[in-house]
N, C-alpha and C positions, 0 to 999 in steps of 0.2 A: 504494500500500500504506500510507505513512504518513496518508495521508487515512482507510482506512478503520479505522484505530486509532484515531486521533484524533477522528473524527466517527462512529463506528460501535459501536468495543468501548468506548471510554474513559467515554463516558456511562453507558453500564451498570453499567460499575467502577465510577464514582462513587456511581452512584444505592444498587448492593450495599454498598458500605462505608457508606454517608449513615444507611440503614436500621438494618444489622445491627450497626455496631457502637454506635447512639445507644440500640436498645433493648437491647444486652449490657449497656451502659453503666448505664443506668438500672436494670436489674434488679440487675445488681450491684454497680455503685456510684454508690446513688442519692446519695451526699454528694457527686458530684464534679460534680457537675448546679449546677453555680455558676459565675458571673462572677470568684469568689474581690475580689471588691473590694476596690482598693486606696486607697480615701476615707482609713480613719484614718493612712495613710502616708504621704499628702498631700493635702490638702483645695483648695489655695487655687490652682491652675491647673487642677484637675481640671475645674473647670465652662465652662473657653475651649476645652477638648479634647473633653469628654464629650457636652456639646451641643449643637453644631454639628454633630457626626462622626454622632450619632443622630437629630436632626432629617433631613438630608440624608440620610444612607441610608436613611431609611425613605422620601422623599422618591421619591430612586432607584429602591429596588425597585418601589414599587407604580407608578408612570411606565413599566418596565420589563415587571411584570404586567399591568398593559393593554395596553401594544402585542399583548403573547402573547395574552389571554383574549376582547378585544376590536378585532379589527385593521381590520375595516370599518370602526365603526365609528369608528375613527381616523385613518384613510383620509380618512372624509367629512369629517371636523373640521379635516383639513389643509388642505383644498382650499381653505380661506377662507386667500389667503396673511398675513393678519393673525394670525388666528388659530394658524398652525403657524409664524409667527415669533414668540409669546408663549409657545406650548410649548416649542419648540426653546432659548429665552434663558433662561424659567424652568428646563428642567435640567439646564444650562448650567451656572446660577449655586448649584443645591442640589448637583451635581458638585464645583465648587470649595467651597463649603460642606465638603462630606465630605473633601476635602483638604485643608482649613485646620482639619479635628478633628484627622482622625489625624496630622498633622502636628504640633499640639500633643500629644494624646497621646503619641507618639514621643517628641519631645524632652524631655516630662516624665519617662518612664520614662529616660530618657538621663542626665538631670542630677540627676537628686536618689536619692542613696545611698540612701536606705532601698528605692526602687522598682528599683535594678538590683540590690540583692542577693537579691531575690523576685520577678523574672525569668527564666523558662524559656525553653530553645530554643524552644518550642511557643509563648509571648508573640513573638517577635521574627518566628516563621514568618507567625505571623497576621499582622504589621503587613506583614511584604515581601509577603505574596499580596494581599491589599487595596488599596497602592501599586498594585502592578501592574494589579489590575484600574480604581479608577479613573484613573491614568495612560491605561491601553490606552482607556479609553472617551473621556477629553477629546483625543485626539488623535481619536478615529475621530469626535465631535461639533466637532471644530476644522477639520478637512483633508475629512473625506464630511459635508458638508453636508446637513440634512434629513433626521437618522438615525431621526425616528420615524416617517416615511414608508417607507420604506425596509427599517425595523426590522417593520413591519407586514406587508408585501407578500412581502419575502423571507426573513428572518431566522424569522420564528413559523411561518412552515409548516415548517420544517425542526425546529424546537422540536416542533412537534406532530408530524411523526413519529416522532419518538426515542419518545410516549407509545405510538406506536399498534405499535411494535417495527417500523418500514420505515425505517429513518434515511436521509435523501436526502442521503446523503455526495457526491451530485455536484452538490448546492446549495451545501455547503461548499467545495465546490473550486474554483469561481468566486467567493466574497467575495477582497476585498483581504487581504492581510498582517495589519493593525492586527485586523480584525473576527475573522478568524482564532485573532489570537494571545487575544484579549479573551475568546472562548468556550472555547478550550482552559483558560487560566488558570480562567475560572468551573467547570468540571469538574474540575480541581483543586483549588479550594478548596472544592467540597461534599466530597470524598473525602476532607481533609482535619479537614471541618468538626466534625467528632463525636469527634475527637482532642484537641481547642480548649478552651478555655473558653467561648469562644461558643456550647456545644452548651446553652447556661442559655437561651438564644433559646427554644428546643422546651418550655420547663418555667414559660414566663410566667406572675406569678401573678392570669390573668384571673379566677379561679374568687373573688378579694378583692373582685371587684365588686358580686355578689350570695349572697353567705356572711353569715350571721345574725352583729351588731355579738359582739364577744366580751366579757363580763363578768370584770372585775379584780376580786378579791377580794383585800383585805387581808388580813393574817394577825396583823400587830398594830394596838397601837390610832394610827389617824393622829395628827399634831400639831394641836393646835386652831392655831397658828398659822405657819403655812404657813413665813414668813420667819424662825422660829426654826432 
């Protein structure tokens, strides 16, 4: 029974809340659709925290999106054991990356007074769910050997039924513990995620890449000289 909660209804929980309350969110409080940045409150550790933590999870996910989107053909790429021990190291080492971000992130928000008085429960939930999740993963990449083999063959079919509405809750119930606790945790922080400040992710401004340059208009008259 707790298997078919936990691999059955709980993904849909998540997927419902991920949805309905990103677009409540946005329809009516499009201003909350922000990272709320805390740069001018502190600048000078932000960039040992902020970009490591964002390189490496973006690193992550899409390492993660392939195993799901393309699993043969990462199967085949395994099979060269060269080859699936440079994958396996590289995200390996973009994992501890994302731990040595939010790690600094963490301890920055921890020590410097202007960031713990403009810290919410909902900053400190984010950071424990993310601990957990990549915690859970360098243990199940440290102790299950070869998890993007693995990750391909067993893991993504049961991802792909969750889309198709057949969830194979008895693929779930033979993984180990770690793998286990790892996907429950990720279905919780999407259900979570739209509550976050992280929901500024869904509102990225790709549309600045190909948007006409914008024209400054003065309104009085400039200084002829600049350094005045």
């Amino acid at each position: 029974m707790l298997d078919i909660l936990l691999f059955g209804a709980l993904p849909y929980v998540a997927m419902v809340l991920f949805l309905v309350v990103s677009v409540r969110r946005y329809r009516y409080e499009p201003f909350s659709f922000s990272s709320l940045s805390s740069q001018f409150l502190e600048t000078r550790r932000l960039f040992w925290g902020s970009v490591p933590f964002h390189v490496g999870i973006l690193a992550v996910f899409f390492g993660h999106l392939a195993g799901f989107l393309f699993p043969r053909e990462l199967v085949l790429w395994n099979r060269v054991p060269v080859r699936l021990l440079v994958f396996e190291v590289t995200g390996l080492a973009f994992a501890l990356l994302v731990l040595f971000g939010l790690s600094g992130l963490l301890w920055r928000r921890l020590t410097t007074s202007r960031l713990r008085v403009n810290t919410s429960p909902a900053d400190l939930l984010v950071h424990a769910m993310l601990f957990f999740q990549v915690l859970t993963g360098l243990d199940i990449a440290l102790r299950l050997r070869w998890g993007s083999t693995w990750f391909a063959e067993a893991l993504a079919p049961y991802l792909r039924s969750i889309f198709l509405f057949q969830p194979d809750v008895a693929r779930m119930a033979e993984m180990p513990l770690s793998v286990k606790l790892h996907v429950v945790g990720a279905f919780f922080f999407f259900a979570a995620f739209s509550y976050t400040r992280l929901v500024h992710i869904l509102v990225a401004p790709v549309p600045y890449l190909w948007r006409p340059l914008q024209v400054a208009i003065w309104n009085r008259a400039r200084p002829q000289n600049p350094a005045a």
